[in-house]
CHARMM internal coordinates of N, CA and C (Angstrom, degrees):
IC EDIT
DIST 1 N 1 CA 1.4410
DIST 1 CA 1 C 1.5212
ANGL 1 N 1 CA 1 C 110.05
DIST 1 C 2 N 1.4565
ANGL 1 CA 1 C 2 N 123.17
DIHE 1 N 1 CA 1 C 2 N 138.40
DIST 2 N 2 CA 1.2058
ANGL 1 C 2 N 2 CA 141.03
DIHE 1 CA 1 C 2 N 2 CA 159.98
DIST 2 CA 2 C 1.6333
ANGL 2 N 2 CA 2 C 120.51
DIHE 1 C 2 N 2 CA 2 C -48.61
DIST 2 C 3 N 1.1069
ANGL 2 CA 2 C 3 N 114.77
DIHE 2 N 2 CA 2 C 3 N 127.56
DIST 3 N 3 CA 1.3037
ANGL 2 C 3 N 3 CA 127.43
DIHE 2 CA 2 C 3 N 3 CA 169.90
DIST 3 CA 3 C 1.6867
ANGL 3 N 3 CA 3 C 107.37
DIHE 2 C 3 N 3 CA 3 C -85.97
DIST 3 C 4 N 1.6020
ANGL 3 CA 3 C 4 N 90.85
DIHE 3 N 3 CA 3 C 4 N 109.64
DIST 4 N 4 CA 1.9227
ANGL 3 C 4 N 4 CA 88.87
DIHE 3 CA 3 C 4 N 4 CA -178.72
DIST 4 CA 4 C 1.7315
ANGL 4 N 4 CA 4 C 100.48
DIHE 3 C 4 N 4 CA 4 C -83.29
DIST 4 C 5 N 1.0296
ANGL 4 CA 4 C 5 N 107.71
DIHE 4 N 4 CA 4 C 5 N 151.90
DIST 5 N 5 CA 1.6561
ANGL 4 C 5 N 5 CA 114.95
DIHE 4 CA 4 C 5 N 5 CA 158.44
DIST 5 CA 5 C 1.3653
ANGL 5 N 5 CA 5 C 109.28
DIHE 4 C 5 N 5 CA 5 C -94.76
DIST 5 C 6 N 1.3576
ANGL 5 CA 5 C 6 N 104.77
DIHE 5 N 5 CA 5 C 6 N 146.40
DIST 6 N 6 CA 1.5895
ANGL 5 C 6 N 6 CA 113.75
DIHE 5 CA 5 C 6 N 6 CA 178.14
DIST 6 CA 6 C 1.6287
ANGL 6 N 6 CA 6 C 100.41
DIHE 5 C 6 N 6 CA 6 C -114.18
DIST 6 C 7 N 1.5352
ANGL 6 CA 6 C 7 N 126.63
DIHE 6 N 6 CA 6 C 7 N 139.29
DIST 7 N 7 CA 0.8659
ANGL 6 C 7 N 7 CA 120.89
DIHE 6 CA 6 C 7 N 7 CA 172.09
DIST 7 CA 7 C 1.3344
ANGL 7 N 7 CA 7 C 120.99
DIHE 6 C 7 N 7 CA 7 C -117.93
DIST 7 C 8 N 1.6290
ANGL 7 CA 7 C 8 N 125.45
DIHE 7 N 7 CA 7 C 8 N 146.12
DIST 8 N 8 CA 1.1433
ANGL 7 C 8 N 8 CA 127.63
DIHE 7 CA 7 C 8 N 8 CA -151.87
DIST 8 CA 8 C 1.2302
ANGL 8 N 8 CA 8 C 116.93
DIHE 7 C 8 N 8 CA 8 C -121.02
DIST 8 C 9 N 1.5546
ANGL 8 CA 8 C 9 N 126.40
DIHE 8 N 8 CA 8 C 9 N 97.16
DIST 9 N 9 CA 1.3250
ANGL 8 C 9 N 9 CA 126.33
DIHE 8 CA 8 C 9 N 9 CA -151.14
DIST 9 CA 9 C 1.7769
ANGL 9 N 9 CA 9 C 93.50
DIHE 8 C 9 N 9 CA 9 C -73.74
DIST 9 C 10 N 1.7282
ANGL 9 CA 9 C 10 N 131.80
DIHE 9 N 9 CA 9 C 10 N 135.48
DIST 10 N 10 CA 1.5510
ANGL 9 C 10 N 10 CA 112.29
DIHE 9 CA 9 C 10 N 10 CA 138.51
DIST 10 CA 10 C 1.0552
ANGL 10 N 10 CA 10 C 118.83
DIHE 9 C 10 N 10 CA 10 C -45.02
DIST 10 C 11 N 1.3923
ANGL 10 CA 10 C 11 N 95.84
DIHE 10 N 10 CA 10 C 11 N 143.69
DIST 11 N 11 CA 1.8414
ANGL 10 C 11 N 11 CA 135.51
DIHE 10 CA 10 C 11 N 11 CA 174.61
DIST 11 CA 11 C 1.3428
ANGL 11 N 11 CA 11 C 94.86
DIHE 10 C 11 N 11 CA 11 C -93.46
DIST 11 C 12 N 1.6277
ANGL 11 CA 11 C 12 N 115.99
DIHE 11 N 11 CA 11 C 12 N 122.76
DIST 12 N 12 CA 1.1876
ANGL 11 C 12 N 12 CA 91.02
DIHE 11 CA 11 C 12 N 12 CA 150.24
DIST 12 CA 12 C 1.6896
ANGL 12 N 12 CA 12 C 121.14
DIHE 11 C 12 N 12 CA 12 C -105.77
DIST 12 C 13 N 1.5885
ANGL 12 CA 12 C 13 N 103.96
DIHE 12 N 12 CA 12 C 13 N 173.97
DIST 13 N 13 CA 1.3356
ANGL 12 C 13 N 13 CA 114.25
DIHE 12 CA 12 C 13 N 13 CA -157.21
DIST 13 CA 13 C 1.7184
ANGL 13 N 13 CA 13 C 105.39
DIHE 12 C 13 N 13 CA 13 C -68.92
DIST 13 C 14 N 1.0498
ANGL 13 CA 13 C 14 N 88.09
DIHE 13 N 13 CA 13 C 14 N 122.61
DIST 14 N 14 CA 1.7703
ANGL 13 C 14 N 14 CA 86.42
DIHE 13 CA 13 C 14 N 14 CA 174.26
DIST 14 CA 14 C 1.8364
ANGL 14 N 14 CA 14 C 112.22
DIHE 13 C 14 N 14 CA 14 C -65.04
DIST 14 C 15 N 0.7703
ANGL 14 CA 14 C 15 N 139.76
DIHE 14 N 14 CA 14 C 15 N -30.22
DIST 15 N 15 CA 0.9349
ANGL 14 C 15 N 15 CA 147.00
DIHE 14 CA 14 C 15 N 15 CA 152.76
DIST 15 CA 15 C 1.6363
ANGL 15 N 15 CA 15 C 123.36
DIHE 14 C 15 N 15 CA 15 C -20.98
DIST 15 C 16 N 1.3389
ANGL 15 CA 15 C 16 N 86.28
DIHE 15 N 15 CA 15 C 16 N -52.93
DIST 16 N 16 CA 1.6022
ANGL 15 C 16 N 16 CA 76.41
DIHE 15 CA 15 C 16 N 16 CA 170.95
DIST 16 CA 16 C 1.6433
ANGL 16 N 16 CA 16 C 132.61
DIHE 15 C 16 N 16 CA 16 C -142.18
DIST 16 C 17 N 1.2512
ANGL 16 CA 16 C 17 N 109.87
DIHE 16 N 16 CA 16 C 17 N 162.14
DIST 17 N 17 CA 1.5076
ANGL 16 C 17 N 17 CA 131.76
DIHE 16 CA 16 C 17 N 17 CA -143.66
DIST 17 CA 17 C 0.9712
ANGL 17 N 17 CA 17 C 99.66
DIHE 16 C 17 N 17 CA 17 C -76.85
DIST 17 C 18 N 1.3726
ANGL 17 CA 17 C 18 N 124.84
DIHE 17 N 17 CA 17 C 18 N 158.16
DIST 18 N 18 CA 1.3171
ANGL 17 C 18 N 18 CA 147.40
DIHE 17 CA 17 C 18 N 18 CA 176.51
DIST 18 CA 18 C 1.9479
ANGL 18 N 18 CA 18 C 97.92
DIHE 17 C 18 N 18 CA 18 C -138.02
DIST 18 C 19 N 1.3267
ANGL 18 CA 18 C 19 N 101.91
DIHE 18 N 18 CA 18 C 19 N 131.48
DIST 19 N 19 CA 1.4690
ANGL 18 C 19 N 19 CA 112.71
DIHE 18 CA 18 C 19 N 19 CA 179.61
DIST 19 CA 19 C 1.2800
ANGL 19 N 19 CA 19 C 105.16
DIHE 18 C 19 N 19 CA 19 C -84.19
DIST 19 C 20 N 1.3266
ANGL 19 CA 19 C 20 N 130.31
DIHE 19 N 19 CA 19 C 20 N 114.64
DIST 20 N 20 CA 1.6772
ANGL 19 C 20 N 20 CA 112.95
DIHE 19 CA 19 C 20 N 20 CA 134.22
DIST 20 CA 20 C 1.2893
ANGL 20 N 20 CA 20 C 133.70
DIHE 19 C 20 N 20 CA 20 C -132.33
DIST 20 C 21 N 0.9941
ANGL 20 CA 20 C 21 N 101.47
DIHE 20 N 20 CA 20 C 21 N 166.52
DIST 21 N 21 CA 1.6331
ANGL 20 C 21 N 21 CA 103.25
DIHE 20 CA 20 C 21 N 21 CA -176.03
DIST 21 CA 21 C 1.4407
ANGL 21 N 21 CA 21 C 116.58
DIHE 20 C 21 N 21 CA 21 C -116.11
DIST 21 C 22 N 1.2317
ANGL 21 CA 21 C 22 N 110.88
DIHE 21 N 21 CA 21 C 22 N 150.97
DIST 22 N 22 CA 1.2573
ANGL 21 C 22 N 22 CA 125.70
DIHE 21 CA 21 C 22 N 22 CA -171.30
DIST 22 CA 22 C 1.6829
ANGL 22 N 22 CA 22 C 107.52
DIHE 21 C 22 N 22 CA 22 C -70.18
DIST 22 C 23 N 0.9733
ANGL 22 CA 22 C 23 N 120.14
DIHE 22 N 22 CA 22 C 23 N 146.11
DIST 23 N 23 CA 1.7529
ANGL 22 C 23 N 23 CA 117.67
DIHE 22 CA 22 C 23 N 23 CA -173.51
DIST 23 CA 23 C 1.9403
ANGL 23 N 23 CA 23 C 96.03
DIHE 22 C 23 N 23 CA 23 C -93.72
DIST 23 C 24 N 1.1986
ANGL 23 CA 23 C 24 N 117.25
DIHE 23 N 23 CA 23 C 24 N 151.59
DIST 24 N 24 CA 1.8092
ANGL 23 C 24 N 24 CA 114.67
DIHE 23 CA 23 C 24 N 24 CA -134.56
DIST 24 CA 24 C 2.1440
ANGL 24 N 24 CA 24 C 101.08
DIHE 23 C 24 N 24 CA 24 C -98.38
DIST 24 C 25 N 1.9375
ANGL 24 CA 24 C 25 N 83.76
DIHE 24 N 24 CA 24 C 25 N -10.91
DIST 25 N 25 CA 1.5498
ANGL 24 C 25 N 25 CA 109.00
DIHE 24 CA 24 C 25 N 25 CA -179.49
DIST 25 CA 25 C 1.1693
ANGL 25 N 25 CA 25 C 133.17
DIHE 24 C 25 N 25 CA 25 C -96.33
DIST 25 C 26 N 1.4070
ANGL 25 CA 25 C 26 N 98.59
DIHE 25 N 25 CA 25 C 26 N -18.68
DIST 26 N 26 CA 1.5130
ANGL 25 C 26 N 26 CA 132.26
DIHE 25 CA 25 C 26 N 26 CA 174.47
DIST 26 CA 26 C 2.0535
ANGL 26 N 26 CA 26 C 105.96
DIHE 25 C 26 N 26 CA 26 C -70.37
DIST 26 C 27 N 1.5602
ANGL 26 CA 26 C 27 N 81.00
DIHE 26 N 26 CA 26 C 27 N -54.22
DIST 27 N 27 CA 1.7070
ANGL 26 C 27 N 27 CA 105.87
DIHE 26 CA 26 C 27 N 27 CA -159.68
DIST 27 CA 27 C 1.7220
ANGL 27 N 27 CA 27 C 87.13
DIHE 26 C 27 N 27 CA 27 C -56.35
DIST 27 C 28 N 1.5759
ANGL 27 CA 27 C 28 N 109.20
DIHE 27 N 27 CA 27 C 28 N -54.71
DIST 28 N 28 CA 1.7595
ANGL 27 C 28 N 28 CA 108.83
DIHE 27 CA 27 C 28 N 28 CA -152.27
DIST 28 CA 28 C 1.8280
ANGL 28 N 28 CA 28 C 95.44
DIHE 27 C 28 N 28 CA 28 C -85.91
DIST 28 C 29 N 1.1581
ANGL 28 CA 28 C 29 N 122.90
DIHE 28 N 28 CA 28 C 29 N -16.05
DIST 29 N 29 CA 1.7022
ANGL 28 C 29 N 29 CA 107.38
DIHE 28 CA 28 C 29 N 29 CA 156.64
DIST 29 CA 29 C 1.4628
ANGL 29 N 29 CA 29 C 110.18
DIHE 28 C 29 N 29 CA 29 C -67.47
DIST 29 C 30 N 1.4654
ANGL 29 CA 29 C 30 N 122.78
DIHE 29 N 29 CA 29 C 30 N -48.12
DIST 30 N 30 CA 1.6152
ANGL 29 C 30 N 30 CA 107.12
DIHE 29 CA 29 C 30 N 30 CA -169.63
DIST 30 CA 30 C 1.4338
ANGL 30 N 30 CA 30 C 111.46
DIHE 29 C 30 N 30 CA 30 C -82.22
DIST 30 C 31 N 1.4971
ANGL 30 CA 30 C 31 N 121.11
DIHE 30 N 30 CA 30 C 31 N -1.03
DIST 31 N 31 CA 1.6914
ANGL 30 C 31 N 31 CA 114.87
DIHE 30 CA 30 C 31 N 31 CA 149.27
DIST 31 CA 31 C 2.0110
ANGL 31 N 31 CA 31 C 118.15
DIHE 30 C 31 N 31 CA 31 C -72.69
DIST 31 C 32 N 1.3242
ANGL 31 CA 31 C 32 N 95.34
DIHE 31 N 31 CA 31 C 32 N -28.68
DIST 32 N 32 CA 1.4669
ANGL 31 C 32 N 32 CA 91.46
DIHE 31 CA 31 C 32 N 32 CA -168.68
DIST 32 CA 32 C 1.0984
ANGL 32 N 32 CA 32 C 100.93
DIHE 31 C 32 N 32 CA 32 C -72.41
DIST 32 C 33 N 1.8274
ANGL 32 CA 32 C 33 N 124.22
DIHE 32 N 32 CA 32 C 33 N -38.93
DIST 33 N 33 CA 1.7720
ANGL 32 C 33 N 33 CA 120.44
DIHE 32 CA 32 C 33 N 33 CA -178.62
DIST 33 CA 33 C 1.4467
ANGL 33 N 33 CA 33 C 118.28
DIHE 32 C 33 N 33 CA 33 C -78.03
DIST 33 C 34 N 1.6295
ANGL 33 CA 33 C 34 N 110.97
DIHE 33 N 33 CA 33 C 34 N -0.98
DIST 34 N 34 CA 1.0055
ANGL 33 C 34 N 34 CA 99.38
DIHE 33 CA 33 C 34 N 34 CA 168.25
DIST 34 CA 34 C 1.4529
ANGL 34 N 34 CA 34 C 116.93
DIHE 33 C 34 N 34 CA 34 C -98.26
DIST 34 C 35 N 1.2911
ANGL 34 CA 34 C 35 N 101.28
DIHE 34 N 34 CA 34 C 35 N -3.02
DIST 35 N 35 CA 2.4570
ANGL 34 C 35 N 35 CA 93.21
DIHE 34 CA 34 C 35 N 35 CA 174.59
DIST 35 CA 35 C 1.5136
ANGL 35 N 35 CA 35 C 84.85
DIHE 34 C 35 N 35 CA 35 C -119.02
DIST 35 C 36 N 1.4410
ANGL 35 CA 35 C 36 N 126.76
DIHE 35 N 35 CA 35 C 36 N 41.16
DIST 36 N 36 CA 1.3408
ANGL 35 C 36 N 36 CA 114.54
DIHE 35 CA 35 C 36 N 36 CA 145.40
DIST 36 CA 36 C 1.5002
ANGL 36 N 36 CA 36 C 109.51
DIHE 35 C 36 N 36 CA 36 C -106.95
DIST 36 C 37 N 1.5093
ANGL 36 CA 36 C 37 N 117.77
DIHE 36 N 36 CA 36 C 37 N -26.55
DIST 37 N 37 CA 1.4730
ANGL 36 C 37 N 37 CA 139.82
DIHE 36 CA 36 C 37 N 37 CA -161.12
DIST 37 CA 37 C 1.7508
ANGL 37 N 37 CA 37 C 89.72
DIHE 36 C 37 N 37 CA 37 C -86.26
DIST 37 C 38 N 1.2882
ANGL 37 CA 37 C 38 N 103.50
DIHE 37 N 37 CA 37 C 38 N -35.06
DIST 38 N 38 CA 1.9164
ANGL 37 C 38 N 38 CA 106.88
DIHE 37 CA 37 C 38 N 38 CA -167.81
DIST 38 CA 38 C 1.7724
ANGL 38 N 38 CA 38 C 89.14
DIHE 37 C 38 N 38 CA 38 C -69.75
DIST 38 C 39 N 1.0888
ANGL 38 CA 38 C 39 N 107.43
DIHE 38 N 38 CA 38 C 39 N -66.04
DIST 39 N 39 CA 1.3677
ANGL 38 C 39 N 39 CA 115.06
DIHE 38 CA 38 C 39 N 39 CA -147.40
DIST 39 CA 39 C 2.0413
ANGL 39 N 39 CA 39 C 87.86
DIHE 38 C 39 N 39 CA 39 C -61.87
DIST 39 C 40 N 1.1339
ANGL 39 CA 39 C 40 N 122.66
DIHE 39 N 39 CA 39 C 40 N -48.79
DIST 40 N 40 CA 1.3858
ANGL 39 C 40 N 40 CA 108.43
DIHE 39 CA 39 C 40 N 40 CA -168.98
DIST 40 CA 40 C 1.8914
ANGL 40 N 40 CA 40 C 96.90
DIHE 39 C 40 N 40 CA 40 C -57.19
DIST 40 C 41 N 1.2146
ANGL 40 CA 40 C 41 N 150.70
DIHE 40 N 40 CA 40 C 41 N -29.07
DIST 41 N 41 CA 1.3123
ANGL 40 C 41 N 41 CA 164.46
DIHE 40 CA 40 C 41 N 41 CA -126.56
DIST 41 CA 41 C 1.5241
ANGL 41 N 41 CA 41 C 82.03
DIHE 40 C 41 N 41 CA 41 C -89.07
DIST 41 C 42 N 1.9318
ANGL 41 CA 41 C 42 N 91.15
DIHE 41 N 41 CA 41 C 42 N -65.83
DIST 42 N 42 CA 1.6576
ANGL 41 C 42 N 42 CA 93.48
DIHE 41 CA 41 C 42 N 42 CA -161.62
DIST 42 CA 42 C 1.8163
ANGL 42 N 42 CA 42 C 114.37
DIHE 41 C 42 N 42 CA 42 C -63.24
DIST 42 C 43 N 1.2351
ANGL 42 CA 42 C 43 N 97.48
DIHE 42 N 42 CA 42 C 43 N -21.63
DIST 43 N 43 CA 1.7145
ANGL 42 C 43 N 43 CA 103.76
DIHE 42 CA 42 C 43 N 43 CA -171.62
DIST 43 CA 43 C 1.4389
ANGL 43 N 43 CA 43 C 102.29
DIHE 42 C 43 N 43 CA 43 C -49.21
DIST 43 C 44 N 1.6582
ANGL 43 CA 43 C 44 N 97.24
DIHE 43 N 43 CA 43 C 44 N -52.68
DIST 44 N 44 CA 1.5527
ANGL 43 C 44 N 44 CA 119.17
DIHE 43 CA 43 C 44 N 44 CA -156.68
DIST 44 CA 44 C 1.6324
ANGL 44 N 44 CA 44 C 89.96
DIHE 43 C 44 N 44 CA 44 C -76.01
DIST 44 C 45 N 0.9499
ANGL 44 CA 44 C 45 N 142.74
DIHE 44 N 44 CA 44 C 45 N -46.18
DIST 45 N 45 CA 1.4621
ANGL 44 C 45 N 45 CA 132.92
DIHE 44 CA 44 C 45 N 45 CA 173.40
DIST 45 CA 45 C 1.7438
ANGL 45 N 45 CA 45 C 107.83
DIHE 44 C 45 N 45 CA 45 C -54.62
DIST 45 C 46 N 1.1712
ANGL 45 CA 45 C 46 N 128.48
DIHE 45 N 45 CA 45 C 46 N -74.19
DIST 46 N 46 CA 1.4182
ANGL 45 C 46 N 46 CA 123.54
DIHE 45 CA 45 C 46 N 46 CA -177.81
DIST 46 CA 46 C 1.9471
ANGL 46 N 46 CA 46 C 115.33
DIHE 45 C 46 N 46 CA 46 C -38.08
DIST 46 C 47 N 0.8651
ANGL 46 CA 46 C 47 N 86.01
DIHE 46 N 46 CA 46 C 47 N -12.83
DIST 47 N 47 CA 1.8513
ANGL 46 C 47 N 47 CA 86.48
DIHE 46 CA 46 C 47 N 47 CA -171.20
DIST 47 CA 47 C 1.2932
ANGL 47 N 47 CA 47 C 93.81
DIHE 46 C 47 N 47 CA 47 C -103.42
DIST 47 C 48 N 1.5688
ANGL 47 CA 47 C 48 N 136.89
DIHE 47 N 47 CA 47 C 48 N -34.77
DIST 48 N 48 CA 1.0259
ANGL 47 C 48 N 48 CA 128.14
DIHE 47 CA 47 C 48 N 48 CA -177.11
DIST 48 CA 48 C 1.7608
ANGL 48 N 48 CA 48 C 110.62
DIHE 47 C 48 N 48 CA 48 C -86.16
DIST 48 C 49 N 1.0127
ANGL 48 CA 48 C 49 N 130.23
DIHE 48 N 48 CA 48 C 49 N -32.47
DIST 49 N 49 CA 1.8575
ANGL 48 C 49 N 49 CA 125.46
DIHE 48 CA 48 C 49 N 49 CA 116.10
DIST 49 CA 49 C 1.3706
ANGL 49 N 49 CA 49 C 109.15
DIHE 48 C 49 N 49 CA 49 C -1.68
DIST 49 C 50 N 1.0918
ANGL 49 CA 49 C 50 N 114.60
DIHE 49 N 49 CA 49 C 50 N -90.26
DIST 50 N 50 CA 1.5078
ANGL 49 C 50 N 50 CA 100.05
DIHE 49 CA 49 C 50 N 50 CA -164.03
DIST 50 CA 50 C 1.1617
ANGL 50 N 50 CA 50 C 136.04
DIHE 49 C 50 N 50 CA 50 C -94.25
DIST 50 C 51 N 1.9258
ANGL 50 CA 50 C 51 N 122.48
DIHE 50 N 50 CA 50 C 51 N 3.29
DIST 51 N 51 CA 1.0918
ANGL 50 C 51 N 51 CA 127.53
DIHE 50 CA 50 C 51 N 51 CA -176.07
DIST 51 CA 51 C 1.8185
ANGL 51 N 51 CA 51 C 88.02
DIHE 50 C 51 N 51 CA 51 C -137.55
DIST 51 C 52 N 1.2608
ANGL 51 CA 51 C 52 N 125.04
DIHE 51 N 51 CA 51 C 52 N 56.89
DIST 52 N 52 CA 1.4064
ANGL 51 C 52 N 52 CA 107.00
DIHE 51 CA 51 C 52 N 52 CA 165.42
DIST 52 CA 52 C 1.2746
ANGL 52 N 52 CA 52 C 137.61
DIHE 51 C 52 N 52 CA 52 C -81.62
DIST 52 C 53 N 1.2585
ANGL 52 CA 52 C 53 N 94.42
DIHE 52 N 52 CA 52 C 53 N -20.78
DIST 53 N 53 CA 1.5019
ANGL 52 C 53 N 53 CA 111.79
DIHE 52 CA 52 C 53 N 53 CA -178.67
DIST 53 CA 53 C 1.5605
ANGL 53 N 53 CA 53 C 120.57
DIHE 52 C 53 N 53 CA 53 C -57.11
DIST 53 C 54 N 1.7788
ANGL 53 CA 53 C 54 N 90.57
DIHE 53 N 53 CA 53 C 54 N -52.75
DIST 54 N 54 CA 1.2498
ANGL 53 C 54 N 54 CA 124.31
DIHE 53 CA 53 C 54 N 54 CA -165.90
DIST 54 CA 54 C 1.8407
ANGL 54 N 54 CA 54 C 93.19
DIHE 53 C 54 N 54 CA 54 C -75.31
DIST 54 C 55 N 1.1200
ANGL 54 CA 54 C 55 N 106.45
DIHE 54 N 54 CA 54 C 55 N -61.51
DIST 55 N 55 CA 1.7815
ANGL 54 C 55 N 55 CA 101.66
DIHE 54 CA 54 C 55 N 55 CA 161.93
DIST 55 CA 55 C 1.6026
ANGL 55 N 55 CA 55 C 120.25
DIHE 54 C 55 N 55 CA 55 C -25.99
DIST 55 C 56 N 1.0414
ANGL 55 CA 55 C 56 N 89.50
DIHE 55 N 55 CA 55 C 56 N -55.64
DIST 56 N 56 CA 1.8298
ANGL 55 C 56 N 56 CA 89.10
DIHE 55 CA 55 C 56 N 56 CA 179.30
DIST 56 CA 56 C 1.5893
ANGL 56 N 56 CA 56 C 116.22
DIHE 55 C 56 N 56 CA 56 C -64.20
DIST 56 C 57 N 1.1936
ANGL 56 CA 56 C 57 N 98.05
DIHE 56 N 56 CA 56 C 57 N -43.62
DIST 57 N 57 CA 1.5224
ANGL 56 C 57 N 57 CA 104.15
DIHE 56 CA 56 C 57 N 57 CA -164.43
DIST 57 CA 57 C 1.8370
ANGL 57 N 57 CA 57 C 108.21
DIHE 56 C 57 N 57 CA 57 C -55.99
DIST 57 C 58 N 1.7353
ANGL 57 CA 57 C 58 N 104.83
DIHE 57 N 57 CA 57 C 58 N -66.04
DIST 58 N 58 CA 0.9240
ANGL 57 C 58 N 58 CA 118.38
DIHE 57 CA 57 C 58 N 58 CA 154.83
DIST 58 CA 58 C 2.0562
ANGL 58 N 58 CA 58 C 128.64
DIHE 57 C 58 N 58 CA 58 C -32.80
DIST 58 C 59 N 1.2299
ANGL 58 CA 58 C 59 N 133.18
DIHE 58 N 58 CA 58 C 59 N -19.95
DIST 59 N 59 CA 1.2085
ANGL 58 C 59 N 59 CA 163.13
DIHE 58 CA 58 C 59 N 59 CA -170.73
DIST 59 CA 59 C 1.2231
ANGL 59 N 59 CA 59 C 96.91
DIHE 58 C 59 N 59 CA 59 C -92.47
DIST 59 C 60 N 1.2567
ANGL 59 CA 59 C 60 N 128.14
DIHE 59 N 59 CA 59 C 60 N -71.36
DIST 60 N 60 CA 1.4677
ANGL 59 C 60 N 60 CA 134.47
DIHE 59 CA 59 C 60 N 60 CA -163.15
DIST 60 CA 60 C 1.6517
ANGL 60 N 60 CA 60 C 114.36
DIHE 59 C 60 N 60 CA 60 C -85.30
DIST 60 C 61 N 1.4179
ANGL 60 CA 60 C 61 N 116.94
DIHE 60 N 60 CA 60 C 61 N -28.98
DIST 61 N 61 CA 1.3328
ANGL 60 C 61 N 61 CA 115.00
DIHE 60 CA 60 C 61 N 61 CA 151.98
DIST 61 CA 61 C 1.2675
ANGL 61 N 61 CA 61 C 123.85
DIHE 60 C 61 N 61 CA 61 C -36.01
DIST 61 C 62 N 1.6867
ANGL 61 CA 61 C 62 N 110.59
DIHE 61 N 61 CA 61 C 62 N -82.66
DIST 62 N 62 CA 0.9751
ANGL 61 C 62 N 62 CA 123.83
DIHE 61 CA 61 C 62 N 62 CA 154.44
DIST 62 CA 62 C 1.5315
ANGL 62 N 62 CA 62 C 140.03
DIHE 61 C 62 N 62 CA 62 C -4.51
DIST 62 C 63 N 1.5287
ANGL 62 CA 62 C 63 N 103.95
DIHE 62 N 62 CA 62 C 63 N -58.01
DIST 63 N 63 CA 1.2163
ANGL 62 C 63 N 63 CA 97.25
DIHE 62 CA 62 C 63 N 63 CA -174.42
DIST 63 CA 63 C 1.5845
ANGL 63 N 63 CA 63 C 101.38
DIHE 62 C 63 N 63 CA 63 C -95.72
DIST 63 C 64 N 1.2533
ANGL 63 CA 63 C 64 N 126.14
DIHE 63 N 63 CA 63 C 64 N 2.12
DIST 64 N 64 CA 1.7380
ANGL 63 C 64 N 64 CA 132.26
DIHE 63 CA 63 C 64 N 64 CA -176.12
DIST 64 CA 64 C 1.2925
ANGL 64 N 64 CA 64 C 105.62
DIHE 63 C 64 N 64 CA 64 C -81.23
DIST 64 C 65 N 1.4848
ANGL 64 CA 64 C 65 N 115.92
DIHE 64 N 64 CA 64 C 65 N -16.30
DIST 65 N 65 CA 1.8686
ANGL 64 C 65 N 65 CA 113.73
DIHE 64 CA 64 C 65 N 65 CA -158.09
DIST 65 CA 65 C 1.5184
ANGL 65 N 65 CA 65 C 96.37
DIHE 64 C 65 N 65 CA 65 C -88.65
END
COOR INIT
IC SEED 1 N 1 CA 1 C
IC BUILD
């Protein structure tokens, strides 16, 4: 019979830190998609404010046909 080897990946130590930093282009695109994503949120909320009904109705047609 064969002798298997087991191999033993390092652990590293939880203990300790590794620095990083956020890249400064990365950071100011995922602020800009996020008050583009907000602002479409609120659009889609105000209309659903004032046409919910009609939202639904239209919704459930739809998905009945």
């Amino acid at each position: 019979m064969e002798k298997q080897e087991r191999k033993q990946e390092q652990r590293k130590d939880p203990q300790a830190k590794e620095e990083v930093k956020a890249n400064p282009k990365v950071v100011e695109a995922g602020k800009k998609l996020k008050e583009d994503i907000d602002k479409l949120v609120d659009e889609i909320d105000d209309v659903l404010e004032k046409n919910a009904e009609e939202f639904v109705k239209n919704y459930v047609q739809k998905g009945g046909e």
